[in-house]
C-alpha positions in Angstrom: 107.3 131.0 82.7 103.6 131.5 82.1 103.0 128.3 80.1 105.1 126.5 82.6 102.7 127.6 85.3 99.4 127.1 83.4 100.6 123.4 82.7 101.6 122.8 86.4 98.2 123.9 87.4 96.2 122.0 84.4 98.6 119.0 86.0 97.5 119.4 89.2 93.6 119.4 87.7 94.1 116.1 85.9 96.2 114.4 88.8 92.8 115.6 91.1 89.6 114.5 88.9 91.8 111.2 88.1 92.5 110.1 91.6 88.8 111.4 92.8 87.5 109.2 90.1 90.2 106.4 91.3 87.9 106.0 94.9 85.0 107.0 93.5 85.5 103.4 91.9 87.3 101.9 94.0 84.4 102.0 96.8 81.7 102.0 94.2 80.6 98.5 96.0 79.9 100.0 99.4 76.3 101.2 98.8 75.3 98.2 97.2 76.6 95.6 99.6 72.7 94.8 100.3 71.3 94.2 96.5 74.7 92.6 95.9 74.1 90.1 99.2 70.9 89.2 98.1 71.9 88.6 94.4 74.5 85.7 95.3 73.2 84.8 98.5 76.0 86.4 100.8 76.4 86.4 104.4 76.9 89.5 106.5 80.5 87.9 107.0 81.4 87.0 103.3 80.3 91.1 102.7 82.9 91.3 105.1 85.5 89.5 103.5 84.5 91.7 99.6 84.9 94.8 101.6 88.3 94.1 103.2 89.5 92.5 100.1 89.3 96.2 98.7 92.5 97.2 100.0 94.6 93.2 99.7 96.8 94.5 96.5 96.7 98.2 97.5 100.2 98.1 99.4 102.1 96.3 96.8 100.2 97.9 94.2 101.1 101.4 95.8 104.8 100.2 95.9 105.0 99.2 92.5 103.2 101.8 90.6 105.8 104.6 92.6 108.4 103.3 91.1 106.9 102.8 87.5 106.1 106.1 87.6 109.7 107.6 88.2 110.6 105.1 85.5 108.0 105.4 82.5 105.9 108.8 83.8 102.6 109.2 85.3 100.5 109.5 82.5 101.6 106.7 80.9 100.9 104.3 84.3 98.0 106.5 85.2 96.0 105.7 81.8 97.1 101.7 82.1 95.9 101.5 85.6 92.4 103.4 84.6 92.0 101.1 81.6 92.0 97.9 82.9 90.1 99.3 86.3 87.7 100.5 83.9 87.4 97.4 81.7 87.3 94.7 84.5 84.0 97.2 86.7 82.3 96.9 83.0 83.1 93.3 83.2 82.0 93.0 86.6 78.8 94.0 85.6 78.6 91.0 83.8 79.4 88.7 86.6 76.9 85.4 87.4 79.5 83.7 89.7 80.4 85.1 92.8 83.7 83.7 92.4 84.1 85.6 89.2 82.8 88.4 90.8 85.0 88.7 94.0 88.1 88.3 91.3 86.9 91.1 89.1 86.4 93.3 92.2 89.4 92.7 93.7 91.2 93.6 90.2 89.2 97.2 90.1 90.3 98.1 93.5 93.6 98.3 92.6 92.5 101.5 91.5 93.3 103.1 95.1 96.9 102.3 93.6 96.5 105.8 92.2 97.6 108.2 94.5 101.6 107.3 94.8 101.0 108.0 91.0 99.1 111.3 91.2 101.4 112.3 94.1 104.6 111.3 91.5 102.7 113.7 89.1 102.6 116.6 90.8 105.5 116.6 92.6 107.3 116.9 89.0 105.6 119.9 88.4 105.5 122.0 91.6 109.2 123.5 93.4 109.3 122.7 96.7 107.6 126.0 98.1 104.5 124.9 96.0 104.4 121.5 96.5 103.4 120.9 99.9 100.2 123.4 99.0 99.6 121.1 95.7 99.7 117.7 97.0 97.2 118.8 99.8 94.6 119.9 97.6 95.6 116.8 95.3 94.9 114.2 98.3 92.2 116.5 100.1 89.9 116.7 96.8 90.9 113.2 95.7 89.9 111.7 98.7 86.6 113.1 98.9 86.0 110.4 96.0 85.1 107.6 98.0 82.6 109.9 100.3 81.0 111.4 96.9 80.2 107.3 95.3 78.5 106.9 98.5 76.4 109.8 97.7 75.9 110.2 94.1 75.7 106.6 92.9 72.4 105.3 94.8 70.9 108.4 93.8 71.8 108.1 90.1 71.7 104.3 90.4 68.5 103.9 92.4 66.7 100.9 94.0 64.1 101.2 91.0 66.2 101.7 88.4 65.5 100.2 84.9 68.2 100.8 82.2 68.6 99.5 78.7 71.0 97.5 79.7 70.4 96.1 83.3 67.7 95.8 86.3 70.2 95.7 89.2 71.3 99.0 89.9 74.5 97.8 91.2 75.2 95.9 87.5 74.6 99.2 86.5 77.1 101.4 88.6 80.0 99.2 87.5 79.1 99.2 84.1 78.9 102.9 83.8 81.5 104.3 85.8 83.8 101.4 84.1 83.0 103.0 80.8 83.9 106.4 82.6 87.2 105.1 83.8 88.3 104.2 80.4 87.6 107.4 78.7 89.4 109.2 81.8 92.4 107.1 80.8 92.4 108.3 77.7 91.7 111.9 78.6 95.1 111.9 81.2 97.2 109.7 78.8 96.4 112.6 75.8 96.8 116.2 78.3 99.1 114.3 80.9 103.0 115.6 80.5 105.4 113.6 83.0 107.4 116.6 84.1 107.8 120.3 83.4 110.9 119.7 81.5 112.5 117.1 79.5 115.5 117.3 81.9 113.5 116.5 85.0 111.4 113.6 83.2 115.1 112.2 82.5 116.7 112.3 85.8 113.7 110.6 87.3 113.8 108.0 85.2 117.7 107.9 85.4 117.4 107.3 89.2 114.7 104.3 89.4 116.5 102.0 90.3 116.0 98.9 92.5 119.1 100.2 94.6 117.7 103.7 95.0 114.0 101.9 96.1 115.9 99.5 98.3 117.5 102.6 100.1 114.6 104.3 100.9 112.2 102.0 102.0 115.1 100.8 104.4 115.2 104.2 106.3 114.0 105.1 109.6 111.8 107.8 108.4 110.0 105.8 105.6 109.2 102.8 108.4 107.9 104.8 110.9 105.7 107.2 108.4 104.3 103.5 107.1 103.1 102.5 110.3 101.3 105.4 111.4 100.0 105.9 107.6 98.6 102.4 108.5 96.7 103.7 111.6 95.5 106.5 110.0 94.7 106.1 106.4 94.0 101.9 107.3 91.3 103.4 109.5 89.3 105.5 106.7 89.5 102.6 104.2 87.7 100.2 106.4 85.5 103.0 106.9 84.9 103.5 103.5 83.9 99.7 102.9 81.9 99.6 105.7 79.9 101.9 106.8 77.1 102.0 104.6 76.6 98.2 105.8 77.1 98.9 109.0 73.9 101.4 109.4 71.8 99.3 107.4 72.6 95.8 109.2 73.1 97.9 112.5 70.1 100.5 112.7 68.2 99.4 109.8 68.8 102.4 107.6 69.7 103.0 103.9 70.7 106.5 104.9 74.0 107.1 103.3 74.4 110.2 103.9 75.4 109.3 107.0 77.8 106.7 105.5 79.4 109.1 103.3 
């Protein structure tokens, strides 16, 4: 019972830093949008169109990765989805074409495709008098992600910054929390365990089925909890992508504090 517990609780630790990293990423764009604009000659309505394009794949994504989770386990889908996030923000780095660019943005914000997985995770480890307690500090902390890229990254990554490798601070962002991603995804796929027991991991897997997903995204419950997710959680992610653009177009500031 003891190592049960310690590994529920190391699960719920490495389902946390992984999704928190996830938006970190994910919105590691927003408190560039201005060097980025000026790089490749964007309007204030083609920033627009990158920030919103942050959450395009995110629903189907989300959809998808629940179920491959029940099927294959989290770690194993977890440490895919932060591999090629990771390699295509290193790649991004890269970028001379805004078209090539926008692509390998879009691709690395897949990462907000995390949560159903962490959420998956944790809910294989904790009973059900646990669990509502778990997955709050797992979406509470993980969240806090996309607020903590707006207010570490410019500091680490600053307007004067001169690396060995790039000028842009931006170039630089994507290239080093890429580089993080990858080694996170190979931190979760090597600690992560799918379930608490062997019996568990197999009745998951037993019951993902395209019947079983047909039948609950058909009820009443999981329809009406969809809509008001998208009022609610829509609302933070254009928030995310936005507001550090909207204080400096709208009041002239770089202060993203604020943002965050």
């Amino acid at each position: 019972m003891g190592l049960i517990r310690m590994t529920k609780w190391r699960t719920l630790v490495l389902a946390t830093v992984g999704f928190n990293f996830s938006f970190l990423i994910w919105f590691s764009f927003a408190p560039f949008t201005g060097p980025m604009a000026d790089e490749f000659g964007l309007s204030l309505a083609e920033i627009g169109v990158l920030a919103s394009a942050a959450i395009w794949l995110a629903p189907f994504g989300r959809i998808l990765t629940g179920w491959l989770s029940d099927k294959f386990g989290a770690p194993a889908v977890f440490a895919i989805v932060l591999t090629y996030v990771g390699v295509f923000s290193i790649a991004s780095a890269f970028a001379q074409s805004y078209a090539v660019f926008f692509v390998e943005r879009l691709i690395v914000a897949t990462a907000g495709i995390t949560f159903v997985i962490g959420i998956q995770h944790v809910s294989e480890w904790f009973d059900e008098e646990q669990l509502g307690t778990a997955e709050g500090i797992y979406a509470g902390i993980g969240n806090a992600g996309a607020a903590g890229g707006a207010l570490v990254l410019p500091r680490v990554f600053g307007s004067g910054w001169s690396g060995p490798l790039f000028d842009a601070n931006w170039r630089a962002a994507f290239f080093y929390t890429g580089c993080v991603s990858v080694v996170l995804a190979v931190v979760y796929y090597t600690l992560g365990e799918a379930a608490k027991t062997d019996e568990k991991r197999r009745a998951t897997a037993d019951s993902a089925s395209f019947k079983g997903w047909f039948y609950t995204a058909t009820r009443y419950g999981t329809v009406v909890l969809a809509l008001a997710y998208v009022m609610t959680f829509g609302l933070e992610l254009s928030m995310n992508g936005w507001l550090a653009t909207y204080y400096r177009e709208g009041f002239s500031t770089d202060n993203l504090v604020l943002a965050s």
